[in-house]
N, CA, C and O atoms as a Tinker XYZ file with bonds, in Angstrom:
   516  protein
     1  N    104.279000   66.849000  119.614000    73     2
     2  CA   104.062000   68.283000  119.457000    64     1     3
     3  C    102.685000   68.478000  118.835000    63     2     4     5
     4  O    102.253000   67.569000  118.126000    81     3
     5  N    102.095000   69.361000  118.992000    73     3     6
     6  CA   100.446000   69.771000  118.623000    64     5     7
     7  C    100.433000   70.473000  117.407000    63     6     8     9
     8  O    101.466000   71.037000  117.046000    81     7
     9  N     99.437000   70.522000  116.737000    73     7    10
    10  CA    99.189000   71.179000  115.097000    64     9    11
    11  C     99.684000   72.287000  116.013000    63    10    12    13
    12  O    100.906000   72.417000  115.932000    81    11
    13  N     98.995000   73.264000  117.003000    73    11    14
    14  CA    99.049000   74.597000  117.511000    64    13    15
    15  C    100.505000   74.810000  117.462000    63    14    16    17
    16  O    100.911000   75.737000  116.761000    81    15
    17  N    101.286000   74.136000  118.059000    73    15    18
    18  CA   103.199000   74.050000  118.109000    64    17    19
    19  C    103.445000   74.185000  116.665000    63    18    20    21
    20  O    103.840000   75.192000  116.079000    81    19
    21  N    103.162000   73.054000  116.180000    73    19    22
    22  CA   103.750000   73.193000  114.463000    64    21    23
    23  C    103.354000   74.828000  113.905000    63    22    24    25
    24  O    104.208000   75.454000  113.278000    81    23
    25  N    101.761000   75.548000  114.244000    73    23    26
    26  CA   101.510000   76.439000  113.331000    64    25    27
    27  C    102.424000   77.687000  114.319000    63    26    28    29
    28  O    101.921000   78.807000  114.417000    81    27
    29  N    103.265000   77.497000  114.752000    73    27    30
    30  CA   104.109000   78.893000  115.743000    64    29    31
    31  C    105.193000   78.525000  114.362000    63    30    32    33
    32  O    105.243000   79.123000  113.287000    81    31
    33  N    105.973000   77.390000  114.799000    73    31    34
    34  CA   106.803000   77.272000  113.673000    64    33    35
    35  C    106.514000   77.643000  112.045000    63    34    36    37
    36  O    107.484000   78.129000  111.463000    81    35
    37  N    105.351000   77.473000  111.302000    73    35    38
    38  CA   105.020000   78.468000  110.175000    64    37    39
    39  C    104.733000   79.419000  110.338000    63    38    40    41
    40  O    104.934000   80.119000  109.346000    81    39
    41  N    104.145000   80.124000  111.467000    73    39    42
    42  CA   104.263000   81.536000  111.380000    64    41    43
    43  C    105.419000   82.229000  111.450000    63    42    44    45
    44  O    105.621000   83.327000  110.933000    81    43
    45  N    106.420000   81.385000  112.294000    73    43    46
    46  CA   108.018000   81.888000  111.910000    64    45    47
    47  C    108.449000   82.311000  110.828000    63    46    48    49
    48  O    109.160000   83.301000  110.649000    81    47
    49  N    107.825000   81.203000  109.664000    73    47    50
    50  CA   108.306000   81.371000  108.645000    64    49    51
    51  C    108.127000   81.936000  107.310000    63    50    52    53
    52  O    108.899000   82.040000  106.357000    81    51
    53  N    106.374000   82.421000  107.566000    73    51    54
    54  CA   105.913000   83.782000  107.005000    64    53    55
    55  C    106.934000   84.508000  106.819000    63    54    56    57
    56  O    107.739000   84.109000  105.979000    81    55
    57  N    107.224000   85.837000  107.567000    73    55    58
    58  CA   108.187000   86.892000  107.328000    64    57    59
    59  C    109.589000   86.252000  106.587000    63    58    60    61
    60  O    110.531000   86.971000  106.253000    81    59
    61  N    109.566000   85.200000  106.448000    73    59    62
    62  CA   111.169000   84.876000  105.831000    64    61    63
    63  C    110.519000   84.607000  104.207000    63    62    64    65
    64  O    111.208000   84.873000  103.223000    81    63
    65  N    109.280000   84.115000  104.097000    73    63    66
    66  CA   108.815000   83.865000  102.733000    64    65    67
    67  C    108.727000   85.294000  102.254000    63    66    68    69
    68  O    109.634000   85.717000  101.536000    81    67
    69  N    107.849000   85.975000  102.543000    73    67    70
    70  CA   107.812000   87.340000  102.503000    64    69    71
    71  C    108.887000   88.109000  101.870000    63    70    72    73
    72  O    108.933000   88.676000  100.778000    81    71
    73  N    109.626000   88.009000  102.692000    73    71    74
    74  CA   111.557000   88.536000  102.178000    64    73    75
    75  C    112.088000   88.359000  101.632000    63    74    76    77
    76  O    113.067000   89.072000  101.411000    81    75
    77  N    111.800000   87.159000  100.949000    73    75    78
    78  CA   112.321000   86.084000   99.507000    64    77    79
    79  C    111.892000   86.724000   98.552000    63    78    80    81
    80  O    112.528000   87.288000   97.662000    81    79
    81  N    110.042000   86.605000   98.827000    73    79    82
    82  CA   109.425000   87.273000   97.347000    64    81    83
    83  C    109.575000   88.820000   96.852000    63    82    84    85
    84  O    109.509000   89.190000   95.680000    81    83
    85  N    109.824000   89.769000   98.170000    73    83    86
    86  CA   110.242000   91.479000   98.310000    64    85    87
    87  C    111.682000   91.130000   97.693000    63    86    88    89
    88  O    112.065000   91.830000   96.756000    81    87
    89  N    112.386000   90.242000   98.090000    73    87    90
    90  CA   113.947000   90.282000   97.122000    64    89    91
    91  C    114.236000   89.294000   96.130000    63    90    92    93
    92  O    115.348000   88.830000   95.880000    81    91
    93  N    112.955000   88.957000   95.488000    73    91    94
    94  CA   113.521000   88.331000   94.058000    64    93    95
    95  C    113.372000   88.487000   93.110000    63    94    96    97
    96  O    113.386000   87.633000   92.223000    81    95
    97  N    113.092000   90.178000   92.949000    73    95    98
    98  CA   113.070000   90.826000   91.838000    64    97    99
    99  C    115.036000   91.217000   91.561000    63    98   100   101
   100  O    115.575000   91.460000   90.481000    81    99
   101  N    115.558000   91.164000   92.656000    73    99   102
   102  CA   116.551000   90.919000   92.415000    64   101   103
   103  C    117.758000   89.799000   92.289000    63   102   104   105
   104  O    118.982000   89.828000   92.161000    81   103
   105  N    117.210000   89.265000   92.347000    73   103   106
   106  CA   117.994000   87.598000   92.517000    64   105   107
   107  C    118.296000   87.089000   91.200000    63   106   108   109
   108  O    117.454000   87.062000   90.303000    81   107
   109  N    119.751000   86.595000   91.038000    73   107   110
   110  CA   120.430000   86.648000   90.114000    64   109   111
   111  C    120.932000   88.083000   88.778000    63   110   112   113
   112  O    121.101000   87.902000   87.572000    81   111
   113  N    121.024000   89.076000   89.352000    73   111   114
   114  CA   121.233000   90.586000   89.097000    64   113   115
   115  C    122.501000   90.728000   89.919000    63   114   116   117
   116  O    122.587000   90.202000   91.028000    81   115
   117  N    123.938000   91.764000   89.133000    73   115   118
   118  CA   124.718000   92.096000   89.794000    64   117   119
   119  C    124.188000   93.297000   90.800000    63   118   120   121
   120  O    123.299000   93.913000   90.212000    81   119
   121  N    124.395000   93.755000   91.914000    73   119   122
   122  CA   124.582000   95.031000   92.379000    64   121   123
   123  C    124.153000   96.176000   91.246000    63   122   124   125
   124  O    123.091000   96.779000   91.095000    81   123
   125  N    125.227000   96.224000   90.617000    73   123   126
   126  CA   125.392000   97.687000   89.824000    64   125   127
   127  C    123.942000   97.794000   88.726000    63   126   128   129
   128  O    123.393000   98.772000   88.220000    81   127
   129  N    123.628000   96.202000   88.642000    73   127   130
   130  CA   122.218000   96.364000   87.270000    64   129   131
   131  C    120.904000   95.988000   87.823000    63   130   132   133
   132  O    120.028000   95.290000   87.312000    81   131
   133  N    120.947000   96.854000   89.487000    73   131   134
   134  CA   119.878000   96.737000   90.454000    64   133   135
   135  C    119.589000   95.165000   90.739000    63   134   136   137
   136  O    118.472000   94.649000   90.696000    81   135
   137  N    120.709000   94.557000   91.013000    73   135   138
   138  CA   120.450000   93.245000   91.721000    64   137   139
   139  C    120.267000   93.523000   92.837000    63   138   140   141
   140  O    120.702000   94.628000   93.161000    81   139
   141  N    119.604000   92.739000   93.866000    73   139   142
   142  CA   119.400000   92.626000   95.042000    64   141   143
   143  C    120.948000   93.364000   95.798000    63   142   144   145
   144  O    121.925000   92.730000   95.399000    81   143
   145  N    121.152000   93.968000   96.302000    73   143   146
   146  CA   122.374000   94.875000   97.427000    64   145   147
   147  C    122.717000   94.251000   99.268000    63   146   148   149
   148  O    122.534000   94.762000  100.372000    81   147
   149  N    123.132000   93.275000   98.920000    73   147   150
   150  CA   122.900000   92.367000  100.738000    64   149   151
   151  C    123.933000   93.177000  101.395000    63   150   152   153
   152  O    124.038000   92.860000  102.580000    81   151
   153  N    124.948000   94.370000  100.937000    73   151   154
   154  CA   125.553000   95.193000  101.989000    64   153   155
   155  C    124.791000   96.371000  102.192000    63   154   156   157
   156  O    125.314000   97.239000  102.891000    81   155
   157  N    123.322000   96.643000  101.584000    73   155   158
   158  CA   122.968000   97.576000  101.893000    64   157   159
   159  C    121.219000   96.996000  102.092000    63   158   160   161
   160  O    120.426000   97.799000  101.599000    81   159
   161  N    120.737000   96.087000  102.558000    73   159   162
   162  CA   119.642000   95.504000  101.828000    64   161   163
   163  C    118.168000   96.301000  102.462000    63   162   164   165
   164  O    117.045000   96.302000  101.956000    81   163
   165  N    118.546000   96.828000  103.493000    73   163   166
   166  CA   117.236000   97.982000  104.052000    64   165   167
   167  C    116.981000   99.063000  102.968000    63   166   168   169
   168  O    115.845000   99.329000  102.577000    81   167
   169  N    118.069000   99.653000  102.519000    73   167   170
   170  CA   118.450000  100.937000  101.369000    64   169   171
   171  C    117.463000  100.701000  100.059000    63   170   172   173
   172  O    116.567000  101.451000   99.670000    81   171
   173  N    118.018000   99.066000   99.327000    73   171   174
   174  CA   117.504000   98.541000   98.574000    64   173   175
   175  C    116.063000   97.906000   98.650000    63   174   176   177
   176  O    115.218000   98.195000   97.803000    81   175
   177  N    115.862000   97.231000   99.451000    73   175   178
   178  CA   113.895000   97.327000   99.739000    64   177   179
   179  C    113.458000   98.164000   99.337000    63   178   180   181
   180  O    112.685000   98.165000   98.379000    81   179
   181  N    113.978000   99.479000  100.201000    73   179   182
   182  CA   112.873000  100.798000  100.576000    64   181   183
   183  C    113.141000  101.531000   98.698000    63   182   184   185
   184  O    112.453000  102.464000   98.282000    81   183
   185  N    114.018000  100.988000   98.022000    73   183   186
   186  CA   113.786000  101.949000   96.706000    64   185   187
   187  C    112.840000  100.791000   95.876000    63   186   188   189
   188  O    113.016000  100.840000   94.658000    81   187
   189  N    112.136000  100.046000   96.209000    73   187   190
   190  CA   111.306000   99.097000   95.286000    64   189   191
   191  C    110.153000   99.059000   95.368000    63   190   192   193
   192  O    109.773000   99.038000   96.539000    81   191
   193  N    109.000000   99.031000   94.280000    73   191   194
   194  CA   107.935000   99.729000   94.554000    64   193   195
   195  C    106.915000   98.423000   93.645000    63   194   196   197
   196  O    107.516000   97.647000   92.902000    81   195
   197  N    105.590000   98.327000   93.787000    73   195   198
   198  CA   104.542000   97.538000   93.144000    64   197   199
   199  C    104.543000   96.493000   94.227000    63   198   200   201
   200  O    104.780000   96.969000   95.337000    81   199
   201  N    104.334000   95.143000   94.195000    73   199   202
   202  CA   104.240000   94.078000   95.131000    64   201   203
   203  C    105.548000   93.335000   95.806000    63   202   204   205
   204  O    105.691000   92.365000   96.549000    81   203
   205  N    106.391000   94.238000   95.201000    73   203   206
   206  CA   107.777000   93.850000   95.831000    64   205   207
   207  C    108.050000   94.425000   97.710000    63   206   208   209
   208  O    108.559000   94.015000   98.754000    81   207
   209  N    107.145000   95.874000   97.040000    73   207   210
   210  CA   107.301000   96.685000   98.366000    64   209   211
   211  C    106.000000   96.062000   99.231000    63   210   212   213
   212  O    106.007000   96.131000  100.460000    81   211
   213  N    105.236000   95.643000   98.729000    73   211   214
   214  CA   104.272000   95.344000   99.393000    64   213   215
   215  C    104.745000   93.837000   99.754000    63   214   216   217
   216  O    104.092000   93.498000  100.740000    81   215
   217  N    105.352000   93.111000   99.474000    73   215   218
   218  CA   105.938000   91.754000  100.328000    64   217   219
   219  C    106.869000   92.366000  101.346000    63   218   220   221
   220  O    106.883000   91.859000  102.467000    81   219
   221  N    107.640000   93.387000  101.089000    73   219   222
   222  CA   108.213000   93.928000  102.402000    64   221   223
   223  C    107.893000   94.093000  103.303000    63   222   224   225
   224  O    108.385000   93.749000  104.378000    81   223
   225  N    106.491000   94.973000  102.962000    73   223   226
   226  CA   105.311000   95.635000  104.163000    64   225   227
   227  C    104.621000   94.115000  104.819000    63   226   228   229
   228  O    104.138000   94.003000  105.946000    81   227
   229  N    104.690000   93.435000  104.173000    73   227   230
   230  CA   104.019000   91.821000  104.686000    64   229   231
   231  C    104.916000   91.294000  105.654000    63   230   232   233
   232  O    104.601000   90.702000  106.686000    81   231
   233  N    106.360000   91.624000  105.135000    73   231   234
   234  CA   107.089000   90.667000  105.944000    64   233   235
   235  C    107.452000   91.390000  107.242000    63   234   236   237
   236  O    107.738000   90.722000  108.236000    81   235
   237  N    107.452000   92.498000  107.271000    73   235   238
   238  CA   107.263000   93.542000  108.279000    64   237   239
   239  C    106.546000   92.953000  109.504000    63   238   240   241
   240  O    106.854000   92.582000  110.636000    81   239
   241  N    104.942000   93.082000  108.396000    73   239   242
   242  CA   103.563000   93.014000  109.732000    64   241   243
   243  C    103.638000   91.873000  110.278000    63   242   244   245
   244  O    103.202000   91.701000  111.417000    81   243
   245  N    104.267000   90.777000  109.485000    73   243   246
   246  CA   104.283000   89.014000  109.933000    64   245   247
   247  C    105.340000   89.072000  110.996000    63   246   248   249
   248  O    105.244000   88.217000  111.877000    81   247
   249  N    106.245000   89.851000  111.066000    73   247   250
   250  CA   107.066000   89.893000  112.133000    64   249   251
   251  C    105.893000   90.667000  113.484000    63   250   252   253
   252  O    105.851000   89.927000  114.466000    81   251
   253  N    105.226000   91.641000  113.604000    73   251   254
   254  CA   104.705000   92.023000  114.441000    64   253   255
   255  C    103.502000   91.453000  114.399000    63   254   256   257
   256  O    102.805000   92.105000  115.176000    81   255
   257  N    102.786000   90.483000  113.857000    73   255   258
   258  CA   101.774000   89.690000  114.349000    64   257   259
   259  C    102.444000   88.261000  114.942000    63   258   260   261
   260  O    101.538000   87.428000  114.965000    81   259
   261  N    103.765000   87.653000  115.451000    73   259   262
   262  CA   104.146000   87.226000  115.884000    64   261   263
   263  C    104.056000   86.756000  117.460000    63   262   264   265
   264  O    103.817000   85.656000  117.958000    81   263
   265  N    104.379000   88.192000  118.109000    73   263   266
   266  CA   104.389000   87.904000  119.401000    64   265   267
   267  C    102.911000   87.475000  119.875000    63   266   268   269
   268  O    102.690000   86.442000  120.507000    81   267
   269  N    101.860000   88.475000  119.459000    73   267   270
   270  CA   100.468000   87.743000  120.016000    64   269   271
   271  C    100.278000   86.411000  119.889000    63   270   272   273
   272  O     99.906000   85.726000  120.842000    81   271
   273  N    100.527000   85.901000  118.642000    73   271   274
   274  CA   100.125000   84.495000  118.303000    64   273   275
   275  C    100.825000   83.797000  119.129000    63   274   276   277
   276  O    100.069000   83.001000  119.685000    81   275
   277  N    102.174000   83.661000  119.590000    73   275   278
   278  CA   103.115000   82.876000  119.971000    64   277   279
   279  C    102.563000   83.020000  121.863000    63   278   280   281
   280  O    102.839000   82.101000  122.635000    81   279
   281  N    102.110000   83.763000  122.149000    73   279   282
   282  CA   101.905000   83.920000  122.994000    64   281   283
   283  C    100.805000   83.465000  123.338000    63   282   284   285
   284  O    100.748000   83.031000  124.489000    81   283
   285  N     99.656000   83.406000  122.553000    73   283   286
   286  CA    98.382000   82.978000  122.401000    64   285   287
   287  C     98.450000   81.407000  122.757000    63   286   288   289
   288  O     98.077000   80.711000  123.702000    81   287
   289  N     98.999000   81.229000  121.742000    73   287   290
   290  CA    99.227000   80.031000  121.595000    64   289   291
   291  C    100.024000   78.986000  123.524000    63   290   292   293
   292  O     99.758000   78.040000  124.266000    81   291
   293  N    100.710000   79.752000  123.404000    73   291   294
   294  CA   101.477000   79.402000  124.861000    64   293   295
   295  C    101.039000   79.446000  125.805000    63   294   296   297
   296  O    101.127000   78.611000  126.705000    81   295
   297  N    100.526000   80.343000  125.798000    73   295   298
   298  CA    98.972000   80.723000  126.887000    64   297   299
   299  C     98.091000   79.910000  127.420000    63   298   300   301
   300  O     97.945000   79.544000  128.587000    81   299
   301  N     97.464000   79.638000  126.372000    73   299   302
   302  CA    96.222000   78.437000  126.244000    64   301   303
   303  C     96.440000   77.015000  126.749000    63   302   304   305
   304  O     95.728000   76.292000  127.447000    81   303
   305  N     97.928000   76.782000  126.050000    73   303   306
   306  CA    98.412000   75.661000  126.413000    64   305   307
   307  C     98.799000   75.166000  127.811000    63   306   308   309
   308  O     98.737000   74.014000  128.240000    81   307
   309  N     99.222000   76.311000  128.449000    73   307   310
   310  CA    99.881000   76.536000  129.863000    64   309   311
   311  C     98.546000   76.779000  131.146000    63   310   312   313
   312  O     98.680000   76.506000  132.339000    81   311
   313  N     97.242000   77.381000  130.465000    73   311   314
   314  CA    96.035000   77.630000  130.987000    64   313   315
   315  C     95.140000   76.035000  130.937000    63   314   316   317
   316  O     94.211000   75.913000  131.737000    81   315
   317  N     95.512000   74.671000  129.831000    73   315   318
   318  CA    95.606000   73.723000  129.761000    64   317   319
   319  C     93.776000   73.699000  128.862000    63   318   320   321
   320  O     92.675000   73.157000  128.960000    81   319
   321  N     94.391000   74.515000  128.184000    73   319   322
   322  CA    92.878000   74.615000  127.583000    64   321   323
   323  C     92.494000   73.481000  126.450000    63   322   324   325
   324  O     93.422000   72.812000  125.994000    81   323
   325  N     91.599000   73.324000  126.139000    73   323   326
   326  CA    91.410000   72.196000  125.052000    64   325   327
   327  C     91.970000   73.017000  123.607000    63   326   328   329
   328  O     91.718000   74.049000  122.985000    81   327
   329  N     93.216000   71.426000  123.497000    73   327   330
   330  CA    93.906000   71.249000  122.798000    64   329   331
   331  C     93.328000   71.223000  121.083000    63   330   332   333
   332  O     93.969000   71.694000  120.143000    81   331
   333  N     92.262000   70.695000  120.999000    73   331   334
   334  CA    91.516000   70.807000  119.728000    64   333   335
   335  C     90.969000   72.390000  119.527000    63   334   336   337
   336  O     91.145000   73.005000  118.475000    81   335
   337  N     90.537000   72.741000  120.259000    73   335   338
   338  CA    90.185000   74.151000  120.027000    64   337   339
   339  C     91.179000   75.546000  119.896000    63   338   340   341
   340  O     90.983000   76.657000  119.404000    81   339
   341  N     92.222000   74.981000  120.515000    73   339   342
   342  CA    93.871000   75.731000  120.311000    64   341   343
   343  C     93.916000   75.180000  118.756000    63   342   344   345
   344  O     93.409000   76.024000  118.017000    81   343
   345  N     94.285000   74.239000  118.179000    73   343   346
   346  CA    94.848000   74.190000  117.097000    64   345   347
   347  C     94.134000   74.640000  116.341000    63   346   348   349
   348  O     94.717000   75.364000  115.533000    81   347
   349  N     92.240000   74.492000  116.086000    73   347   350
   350  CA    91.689000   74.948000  115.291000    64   349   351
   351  C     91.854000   76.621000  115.218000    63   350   352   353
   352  O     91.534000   77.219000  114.191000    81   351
   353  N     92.355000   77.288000  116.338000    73   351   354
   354  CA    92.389000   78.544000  116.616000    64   353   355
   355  C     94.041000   79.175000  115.787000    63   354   356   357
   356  O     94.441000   80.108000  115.090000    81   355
   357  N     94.456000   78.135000  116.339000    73   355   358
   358  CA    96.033000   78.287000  115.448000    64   357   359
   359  C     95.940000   78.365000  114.077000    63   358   360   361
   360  O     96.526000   79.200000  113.388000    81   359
   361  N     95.049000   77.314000  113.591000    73   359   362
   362  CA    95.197000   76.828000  112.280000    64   361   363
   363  C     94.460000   77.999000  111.088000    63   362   364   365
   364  O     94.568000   78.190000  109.877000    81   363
   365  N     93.480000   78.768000  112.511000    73   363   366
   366  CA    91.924000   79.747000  111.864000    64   365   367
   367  C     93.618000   81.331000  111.494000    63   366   368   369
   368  O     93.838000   81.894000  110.421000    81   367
   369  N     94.191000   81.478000  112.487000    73   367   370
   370  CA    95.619000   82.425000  112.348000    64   369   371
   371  C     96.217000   82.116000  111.126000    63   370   372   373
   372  O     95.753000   82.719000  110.158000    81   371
   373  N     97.302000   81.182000  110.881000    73   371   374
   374  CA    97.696000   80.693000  110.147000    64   373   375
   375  C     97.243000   80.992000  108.509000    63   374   376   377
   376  O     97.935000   81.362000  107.561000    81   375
   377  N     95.757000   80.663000  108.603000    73   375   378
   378  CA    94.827000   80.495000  107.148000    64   377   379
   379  C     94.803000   82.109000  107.066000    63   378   380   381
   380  O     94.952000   82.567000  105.933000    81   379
   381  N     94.639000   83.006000  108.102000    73   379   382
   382  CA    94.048000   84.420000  107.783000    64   381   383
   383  C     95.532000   85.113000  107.392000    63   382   384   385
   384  O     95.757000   86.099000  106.690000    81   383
   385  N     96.196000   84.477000  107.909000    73   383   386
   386  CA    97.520000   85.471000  107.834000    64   385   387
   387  C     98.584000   85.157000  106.279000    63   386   388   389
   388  O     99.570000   85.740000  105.828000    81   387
   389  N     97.591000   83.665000  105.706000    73   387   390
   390  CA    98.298000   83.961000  104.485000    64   389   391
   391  C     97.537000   84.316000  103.313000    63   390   392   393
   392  O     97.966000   84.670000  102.214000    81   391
   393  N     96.124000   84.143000  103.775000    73   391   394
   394  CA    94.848000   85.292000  103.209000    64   393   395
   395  C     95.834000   86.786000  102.997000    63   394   396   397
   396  O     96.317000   87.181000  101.937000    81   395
   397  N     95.933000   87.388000  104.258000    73   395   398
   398  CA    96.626000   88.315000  104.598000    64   397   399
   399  C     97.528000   89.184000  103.557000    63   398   400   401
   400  O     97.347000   90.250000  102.969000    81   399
   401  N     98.813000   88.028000  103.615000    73   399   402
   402  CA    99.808000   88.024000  102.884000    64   401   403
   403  C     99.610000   87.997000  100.840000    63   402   404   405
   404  O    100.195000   88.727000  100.041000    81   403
   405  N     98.764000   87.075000  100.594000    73   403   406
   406  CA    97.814000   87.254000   99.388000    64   405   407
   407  C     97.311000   88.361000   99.088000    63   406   408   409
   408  O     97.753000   88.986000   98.124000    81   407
   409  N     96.319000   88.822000   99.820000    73   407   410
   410  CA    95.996000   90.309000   99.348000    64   409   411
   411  C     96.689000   91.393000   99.587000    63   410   412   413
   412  O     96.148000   92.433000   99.213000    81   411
   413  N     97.984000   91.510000  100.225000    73   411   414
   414  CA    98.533000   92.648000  100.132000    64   413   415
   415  C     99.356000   92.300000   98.820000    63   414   416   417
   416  O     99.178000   92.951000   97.791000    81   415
   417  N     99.842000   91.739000   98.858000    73   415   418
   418  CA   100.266000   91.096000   96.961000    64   417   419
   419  C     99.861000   91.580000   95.962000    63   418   420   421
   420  O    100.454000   92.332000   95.189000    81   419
   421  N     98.259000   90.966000   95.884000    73   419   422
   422  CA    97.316000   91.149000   95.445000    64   421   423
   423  C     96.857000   93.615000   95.321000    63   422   424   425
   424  O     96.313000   94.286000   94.444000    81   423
   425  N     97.455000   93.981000   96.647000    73   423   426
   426  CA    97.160000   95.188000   96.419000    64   425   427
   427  C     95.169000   95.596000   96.598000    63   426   428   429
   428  O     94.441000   96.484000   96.152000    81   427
   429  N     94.974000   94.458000   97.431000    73   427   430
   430  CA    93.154000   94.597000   97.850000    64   429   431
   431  C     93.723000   94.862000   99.087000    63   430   432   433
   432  O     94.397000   94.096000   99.776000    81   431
   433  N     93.320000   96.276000   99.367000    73   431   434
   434  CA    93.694000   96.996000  100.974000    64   433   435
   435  C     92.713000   96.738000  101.733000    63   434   436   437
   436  O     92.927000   96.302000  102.864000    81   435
   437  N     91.100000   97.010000  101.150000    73   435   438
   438  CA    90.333000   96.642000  102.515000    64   437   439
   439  C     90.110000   95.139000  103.114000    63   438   440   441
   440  O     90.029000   94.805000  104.296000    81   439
   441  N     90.025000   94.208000  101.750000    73   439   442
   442  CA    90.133000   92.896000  101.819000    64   441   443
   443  C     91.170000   92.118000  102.623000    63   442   444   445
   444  O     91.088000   91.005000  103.143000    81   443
   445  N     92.088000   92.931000  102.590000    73   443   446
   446  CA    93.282000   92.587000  103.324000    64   445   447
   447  C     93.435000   92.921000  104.896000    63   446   448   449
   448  O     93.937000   92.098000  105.663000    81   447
   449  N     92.962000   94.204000  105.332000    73   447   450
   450  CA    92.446000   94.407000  106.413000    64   449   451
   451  C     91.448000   93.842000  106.950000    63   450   452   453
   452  O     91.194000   94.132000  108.119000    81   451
   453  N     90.677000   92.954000  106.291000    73   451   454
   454  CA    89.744000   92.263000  106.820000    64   453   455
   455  C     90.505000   90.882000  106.921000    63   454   456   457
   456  O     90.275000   90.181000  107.906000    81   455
   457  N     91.029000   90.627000  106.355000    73   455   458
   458  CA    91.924000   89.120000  106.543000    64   457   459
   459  C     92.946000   89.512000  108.093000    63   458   460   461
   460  O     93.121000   88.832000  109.104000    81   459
   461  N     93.455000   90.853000  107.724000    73   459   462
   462  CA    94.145000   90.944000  109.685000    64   461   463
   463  C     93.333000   90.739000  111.060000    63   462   464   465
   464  O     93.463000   89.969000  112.012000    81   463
   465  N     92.408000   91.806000  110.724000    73   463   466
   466  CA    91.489000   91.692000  111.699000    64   465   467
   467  C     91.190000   90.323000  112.090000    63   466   468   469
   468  O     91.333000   90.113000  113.294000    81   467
   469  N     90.716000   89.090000  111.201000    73   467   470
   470  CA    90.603000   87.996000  111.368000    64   469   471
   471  C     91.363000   87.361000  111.898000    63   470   472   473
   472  O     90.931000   86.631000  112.791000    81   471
   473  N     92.593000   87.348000  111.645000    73   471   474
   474  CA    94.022000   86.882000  112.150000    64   473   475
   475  C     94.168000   87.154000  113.640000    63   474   476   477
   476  O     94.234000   86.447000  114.646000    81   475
   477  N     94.199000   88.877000  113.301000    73   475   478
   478  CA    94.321000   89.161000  115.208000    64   477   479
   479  C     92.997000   88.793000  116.050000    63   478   480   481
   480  O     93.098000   88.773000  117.277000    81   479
   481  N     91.745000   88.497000  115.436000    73   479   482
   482  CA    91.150000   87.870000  116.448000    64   481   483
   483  C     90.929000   86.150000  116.692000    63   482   484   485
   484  O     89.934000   85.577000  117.136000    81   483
   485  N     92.015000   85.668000  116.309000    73   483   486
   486  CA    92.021000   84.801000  116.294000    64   485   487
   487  C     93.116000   84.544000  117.269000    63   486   488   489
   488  O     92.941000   83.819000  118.248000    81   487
   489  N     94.413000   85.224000  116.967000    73   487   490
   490  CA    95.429000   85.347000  117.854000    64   489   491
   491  C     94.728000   85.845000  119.346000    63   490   492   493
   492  O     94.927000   85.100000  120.305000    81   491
   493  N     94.174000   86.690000  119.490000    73   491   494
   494  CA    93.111000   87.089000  120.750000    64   493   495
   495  C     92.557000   85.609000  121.172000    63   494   496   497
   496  O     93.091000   84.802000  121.933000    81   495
   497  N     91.191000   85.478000  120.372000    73   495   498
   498  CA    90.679000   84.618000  120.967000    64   497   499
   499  C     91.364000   83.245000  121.827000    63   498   500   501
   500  O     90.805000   82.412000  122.541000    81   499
   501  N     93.010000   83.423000  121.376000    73   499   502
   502  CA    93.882000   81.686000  122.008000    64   501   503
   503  C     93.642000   82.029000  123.347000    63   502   504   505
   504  O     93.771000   80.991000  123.995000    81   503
   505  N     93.238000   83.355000  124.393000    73   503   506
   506  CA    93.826000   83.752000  125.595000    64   505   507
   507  C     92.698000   83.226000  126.661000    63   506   508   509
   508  O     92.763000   83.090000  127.883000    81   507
   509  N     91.258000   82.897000  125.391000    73   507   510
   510  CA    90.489000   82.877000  125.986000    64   509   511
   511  C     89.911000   81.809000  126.032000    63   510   512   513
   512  O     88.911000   81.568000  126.708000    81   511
   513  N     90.552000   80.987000  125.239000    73   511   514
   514  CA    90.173000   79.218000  124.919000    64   513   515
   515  C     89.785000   78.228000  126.614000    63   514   516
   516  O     89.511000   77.029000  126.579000    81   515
């Protein structure tokens, strides 16, 4: 399997890190003393606010920067493009998207938009490898 294969599989797993850190302000908390709520857990996100909500909003966008990459990635491979230049392209995604994920944390909005942009042209550029 290729670094490019392996980095589909961590980008999978962005949005699940993401969701961990948005819900572990409640973790180990009953329900009733604002523990985390897993029969209601959309309800409970959306009332949490500072970098909790903003790992939400991360784990969100990591779900919709998904399909390009995965596709990118598949693309290239199937177009039989050089394999070194796919992974470095994978790997250039990967690095921006947890840039990404950092500064929305972090709460640096333009910095952070500049880390997407990077990401999605990186996810772009796999189509064209």
């Amino acid at each position: 399997m290729s670094v490019a294969n392996y980095c589909i599989l961590v980008a999978c797993a962005l949005p699940i890190a993401c969701a961990g850190l948005a819900k572990s302000k409640g973790f180990g908390k009953r329900r009733r003393d604002g523990g985390f709520d897993n029969h209601n857990p959309r309800d409970w996100l959306a009332r949490q606010g500072g970098w909790q909500a903003r790992a939400n909003a991360a784990q969100a966008n990591s779900f919709e920067a998904l399909p390009l990459f995965i596709a990118g990635v598949l693309a290239a491979q199937q177009m039989g493009g050089d394999q070194a230049r796919i992974d470095m392209l994978a790997l250039s995604f990967l690095t921006f998207r947890l840039i990404y994920i950092g500064l929305y944390l972090a709460d640096q909005a333009n910095l952070r938009s500049l880390a997407w942009a990077a990401a999605f042209g990186s996810g772009v550029a796999l189509f064209f490898v």
